[in-house]
C-alpha positions, 0 to 999 in steps of 0.5 A: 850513555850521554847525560840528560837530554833535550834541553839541557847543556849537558852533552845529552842535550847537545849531542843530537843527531842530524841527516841532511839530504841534499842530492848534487850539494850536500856529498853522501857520507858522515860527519862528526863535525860539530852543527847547531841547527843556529847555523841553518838560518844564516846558511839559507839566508845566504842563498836568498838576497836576504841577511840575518840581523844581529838582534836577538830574542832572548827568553827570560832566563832560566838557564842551568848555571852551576856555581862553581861551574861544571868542567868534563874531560868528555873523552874519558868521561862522556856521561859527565859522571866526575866533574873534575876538580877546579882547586890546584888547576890553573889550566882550567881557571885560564880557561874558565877566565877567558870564557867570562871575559868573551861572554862580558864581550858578547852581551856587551854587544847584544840587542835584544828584539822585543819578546814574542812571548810577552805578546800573548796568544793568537787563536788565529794562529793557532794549528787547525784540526780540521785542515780542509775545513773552510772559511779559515781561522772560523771553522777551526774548532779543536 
């Protein structure tokens, strides 16, 4: 039913499945309440002494921008099949203009961190075949 999947903005990509278990914090039942897996690193440092910092790592962009941009009416039209019209609708321009104007907002505020891809690659941390193999990384031969 939903459009595309995994990794892509459409709603096949964002609405995933999720089961969380947690006897005694997390009461048995279901949500449908809307999570982003962004939302566990901030939670599970709140239990710690430790705090997340602003500084974000972003990848090169790649992102799948539509000019003009694609809006759903997702409860008639969950297969994201017929974009509706932008022309003769001012309620969706307010919209789409308050959504530039807090996007300009947030990357005004970025700072990026330093990219761990550009890095390159470490053999040594790479996942060893051979997990009881030892002396470790040496005897990791895949």
């Amino acid at each position: 039913l939903l459009k595309c999947g995994k990794g892509t903005t459409y709603e096949g990509g964002m609405r995933e499945p999720a089961i969380a278990s947690w006897p005694g914090v997390i009461k048995p039942g279901v949500t449908h309440e809307m999570a982003s897996t962004l939302d566990i690193l901030p939670t599970i440092a709140n239990w710690g002494s430790t705090r997340p910092t602003s500084t974000l790592e972003v990848a090169p962009k790649t992102h799948r921008a539509h000019d003009p941009p694609l809006i759903f009416d997702l409860e008639a039209d969950p297969s994201e099949r017929y974009p509706l019209p932008l022309e003769g609708r001012p309620d969706i321009q307010a919209v789409l203009a308050q959504i530039e104007t807090v996007k300009a907002q947030f990357e005004a505020t970025m700072v990026f961190g330093e990219s761990q891809i550009s890095k390159g690659v470490n053999p040594d941390l790479e996942p060893c075949c051979t997990p009881t193999c030892s002396p470790k990384p040496t005897c990791c031969h895949c």
